[in-house]
C-alpha positions, -999 to +999 in steps of 0.1 A: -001-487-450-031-466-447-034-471-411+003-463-404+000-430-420-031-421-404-017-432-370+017-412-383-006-383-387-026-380-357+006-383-336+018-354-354-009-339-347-007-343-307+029-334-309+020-300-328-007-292-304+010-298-273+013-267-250+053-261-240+059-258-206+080-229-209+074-192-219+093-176-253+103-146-241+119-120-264+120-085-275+138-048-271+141-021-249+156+008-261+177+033-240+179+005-213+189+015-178+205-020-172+226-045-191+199-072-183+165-077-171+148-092-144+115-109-145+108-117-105+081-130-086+081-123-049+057-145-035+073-178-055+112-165-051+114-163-090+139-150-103+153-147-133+181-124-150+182-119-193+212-105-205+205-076-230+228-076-264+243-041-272+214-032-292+189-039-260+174-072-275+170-106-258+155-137-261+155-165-237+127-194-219+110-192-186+097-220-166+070-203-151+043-212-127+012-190-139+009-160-128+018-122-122+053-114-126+074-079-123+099-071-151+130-053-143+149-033-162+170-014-136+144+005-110+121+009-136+097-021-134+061-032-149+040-062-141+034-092-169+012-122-167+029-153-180+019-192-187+041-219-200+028-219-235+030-185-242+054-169-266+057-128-258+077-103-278+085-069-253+096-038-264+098-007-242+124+024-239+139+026-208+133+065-204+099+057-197+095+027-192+060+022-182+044+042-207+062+025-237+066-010-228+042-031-255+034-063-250+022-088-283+029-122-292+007-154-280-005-148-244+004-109-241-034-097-236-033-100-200+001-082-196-010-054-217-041-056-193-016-048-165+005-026-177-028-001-189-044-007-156-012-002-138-009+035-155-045+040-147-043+034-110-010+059-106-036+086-116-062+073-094-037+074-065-032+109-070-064+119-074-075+092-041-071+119-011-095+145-029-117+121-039-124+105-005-130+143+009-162+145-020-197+148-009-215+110-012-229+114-044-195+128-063-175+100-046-203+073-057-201+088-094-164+088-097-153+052-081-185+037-102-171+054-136-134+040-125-148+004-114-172+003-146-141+015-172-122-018-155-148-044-155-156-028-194-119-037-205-124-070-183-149-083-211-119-090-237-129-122-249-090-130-256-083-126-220-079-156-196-106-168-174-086-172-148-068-139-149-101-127-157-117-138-121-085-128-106-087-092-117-127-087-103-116-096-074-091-075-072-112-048-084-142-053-061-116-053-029-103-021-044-141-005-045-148-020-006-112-004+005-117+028-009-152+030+006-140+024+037-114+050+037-143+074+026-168+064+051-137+066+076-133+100+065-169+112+067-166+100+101-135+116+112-154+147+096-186+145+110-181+126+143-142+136+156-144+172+141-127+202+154-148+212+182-159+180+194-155+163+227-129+140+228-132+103+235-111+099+264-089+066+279-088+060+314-063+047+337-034+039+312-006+027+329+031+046+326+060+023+330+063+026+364+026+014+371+011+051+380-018+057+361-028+085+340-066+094+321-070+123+298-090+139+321-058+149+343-040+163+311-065+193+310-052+227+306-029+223+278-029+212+245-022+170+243-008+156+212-010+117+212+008+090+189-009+058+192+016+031+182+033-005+189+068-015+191+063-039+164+054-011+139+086+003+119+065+033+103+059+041+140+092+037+147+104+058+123+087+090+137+104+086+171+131+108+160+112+136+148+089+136+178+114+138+205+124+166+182+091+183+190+095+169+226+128+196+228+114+222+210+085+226+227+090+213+266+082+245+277+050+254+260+014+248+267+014+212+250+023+175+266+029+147+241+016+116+250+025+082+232+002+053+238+011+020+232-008-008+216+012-034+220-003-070+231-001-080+269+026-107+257+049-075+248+045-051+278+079-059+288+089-053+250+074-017+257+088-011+289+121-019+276+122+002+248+106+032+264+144+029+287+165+020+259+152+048+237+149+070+261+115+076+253+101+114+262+071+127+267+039+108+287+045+073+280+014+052+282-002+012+279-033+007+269-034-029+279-057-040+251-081-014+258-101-018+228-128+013+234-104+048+229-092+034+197-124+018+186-134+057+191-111+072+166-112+045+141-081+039+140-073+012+118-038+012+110-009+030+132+009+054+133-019+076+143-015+110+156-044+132+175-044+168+186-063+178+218-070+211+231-068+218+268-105+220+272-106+185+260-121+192+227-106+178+195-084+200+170-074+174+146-087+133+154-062+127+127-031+149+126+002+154+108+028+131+121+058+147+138+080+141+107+048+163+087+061+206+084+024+208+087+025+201+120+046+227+133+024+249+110-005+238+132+012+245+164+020+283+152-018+285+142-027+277+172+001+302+190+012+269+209 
C-alpha cells in the first residue's frame, strides 16, 4: 500500500511540475484605443486577437513559440517576451501606452526588460544625430555609459539565459552600428568637407550610350542623387526632384541622377528613365564600385552637392523632398 502511495505521489508530483505549453495571458488596459488586442509576431506570422470586456480586462492562452512578440492595442504597441509556461498579468492605459504598460506575473522580467529598454532607446534616437557629430572622446563616453547602463540591467539573475545572450548581441551590434555611423561622419567631415576636391566618376553612360564624367559638368553647380530602381525611398524623391528640375532649369545648377543598379537591371533603368520621364542628366554607373566607395555611401538615397569648380559643398546633402535644400540653394544665390 506503501508503494502505491509513494508511486501515487511522485506522479503527482511530475504532473504538478510539468511546464504548460501555453502562455496565461491576462490583465487591463485602461482608456483602451481598441476593443481587443493583438499580440503579433512578424517573422512567425503570429497572430493573435483578445477581445477586451467593457472594463478593458482579458484573459485568454497563447501557444507560443519563444520569443519576442508585439502587443497591440490599436497603433499603440510594446514588445513582450513570451514562453509556454509563463503566466503574465498586463496592465497599461491606453493614453500612453508605453510608459504605463506593467508587466508581472511568472515569466514577465524579460518583457519589462523590453518595454524599459524600448523607452530608453526612443531617447537615444533623438539624441543619436548630435551624438555622432561629438568629438571622439565625448562620443566614446556617452555610447560606453548607454552600453554599460544595458549590460548593468542585463545582470538580473531572474532573467532568461537565452533572452539574456539575445539582448548582448543585440546590444553589441547596436555599439558597432553606431560607431560606424560616427566614424562615417568624421569622414564625411574630415575627408568630403566643403572645400574639398571632389571624387569624380568617369565615362557613365546616359541612356542613349553617350558618355558623360564630371569633369565636363564644370561651370555650374551639380547636384547628384545616387540611387537604384529597386529602392522605394529613392523612389519616393523622384517627385520632389523633378520639382527642383522645373524650378530651377534655368539656373547655374544641372541635376544629375546616377544609377546603381546591377548589370542584370540596365534595361530596368532604361525603361524607367522613359516611363517616368526622368529629367535631368541621367546616368549608369555599371557597377563602378570606386566613386561610391569614395563617398561612403552605404545606403541610398544619397544626395551630393558640387560646385562648378569641382569642389564639394555638401558630400551628403538634403534630399529634394528636405526645405533645407532649397535653403541651401538661396545661400548659395543658385
Amino acid at each position: 500500500m506503501k508503494n502505491v502511495l509513494y508511486v501515487f505521489l511522485a506522479m503527482l508530483a511530475l504532473t504538478s511540475c510539468k511546464k504548460n505549453d501555453f502562455v496565461n495571458f491576462s490583465g487591463k488596459i485602461t482608456n483602451q484605443n481598441s476593443d481587443s488586442i493583438v499580440i503579433a509576431n512578424r517573422q512567425t506570422g503570429y497572430n493573435k486577437v483578445i477581445k477586451l470586456d467593457e472594463n478593458g480586462t482579458f484573459k485568454d492562452t497563447l501557444k507560443v513559440n519563444d520569443g519576442y512578440f508585439a502587443i497591440f492595442d490599436g497603433k499603440q504597441y510594446a514588445s513582450a517576451y513570451l514562453r509556454n509556461g509563463d503566466e503574465i498579468v498586463m496592465d497599461a492605459d491606453g493614453k500612453d501606452f508605453i510608459n504605463t504598460i506593467i508587466f508581472s506575473g511568472k515569466g514577465a522580467a524579460e518583457s519589462n526588460f523590453m518595454v524599459k529598454t524600448a523607452i530608453n532607446q526612443l531617447e537615444f534616437n533623438k539624441g543619436l544625430i548630435a551624438m555622432i557629430e561629438l568629438p571622439q572622446s565625448e562620443f566614446d563616453t556617452k555610447l560606453t555609459t548607454y552600453v554599460t547602463d544595458f549590460k548593468s540591467r542585463l545582470t538580473n539573475k531572474v532573467l532568461d539565459t537565452a533572452f539574456t545572450s539575445a539582448q548582448t548581441k543585440n546590444i553589441e551590434a547596436l555599439e558597432k552600428q553606431v560607431k560606424s555611423m560616427h566614424e562615417e561622419k568624421r569622414y564625411l567631415k574630415n575627408e568630403l568637407g566643403q572645400g574639398k576636391v571632389a571624387p569624380k566618376f568617369v565615362d557613365y553612360e546616359k541612356p542613349d550610350r553617350e558618355t558623360v564624367s564630371l569633369d565636363d559638368l564644370k561651370g555650374k553647380y551639380v547636384y547628384i542623387d545616387v540611387w537604384a530602381t529597386w529602392c522605394n525611398p529613392c523612389l519616393a524623391e523622384i517627385p520632389s526632384l523633378q520639382k527642383l528640375e522645373k524650378d530651377y532649369h534655368d539656373k547655374n545648377i544641372q541635376f544629375v541622377s546616377i544609377s546603381i543598379d546591377k548589370r542584370d537591371d540596365y534595361f530596368t533603368w532604361t525603361d524607367m528613365v522613359e516611363e517616368k520621364n526622368l529629367g535631368g542628366i541621367q546616368l549608369y554607373a555599371n557597377e563602378d564600385k570606386e566613386f561610391p566607395k569614395a563617398y561612403r555611401i552605404s545606403s541610398i538615397p544619397r544626395f551630393i552637392l558640387i560646385d562648378p569648380d569641382g569642389n564639394i559643398v555638401n558630400a551628403d546633402a538634403p534630399r529634394p523632398s528636405d526645405p533645407k535644400l532649397v535653403e541651401l540653394f538661396n545661400s548659395l544665390n543658385i
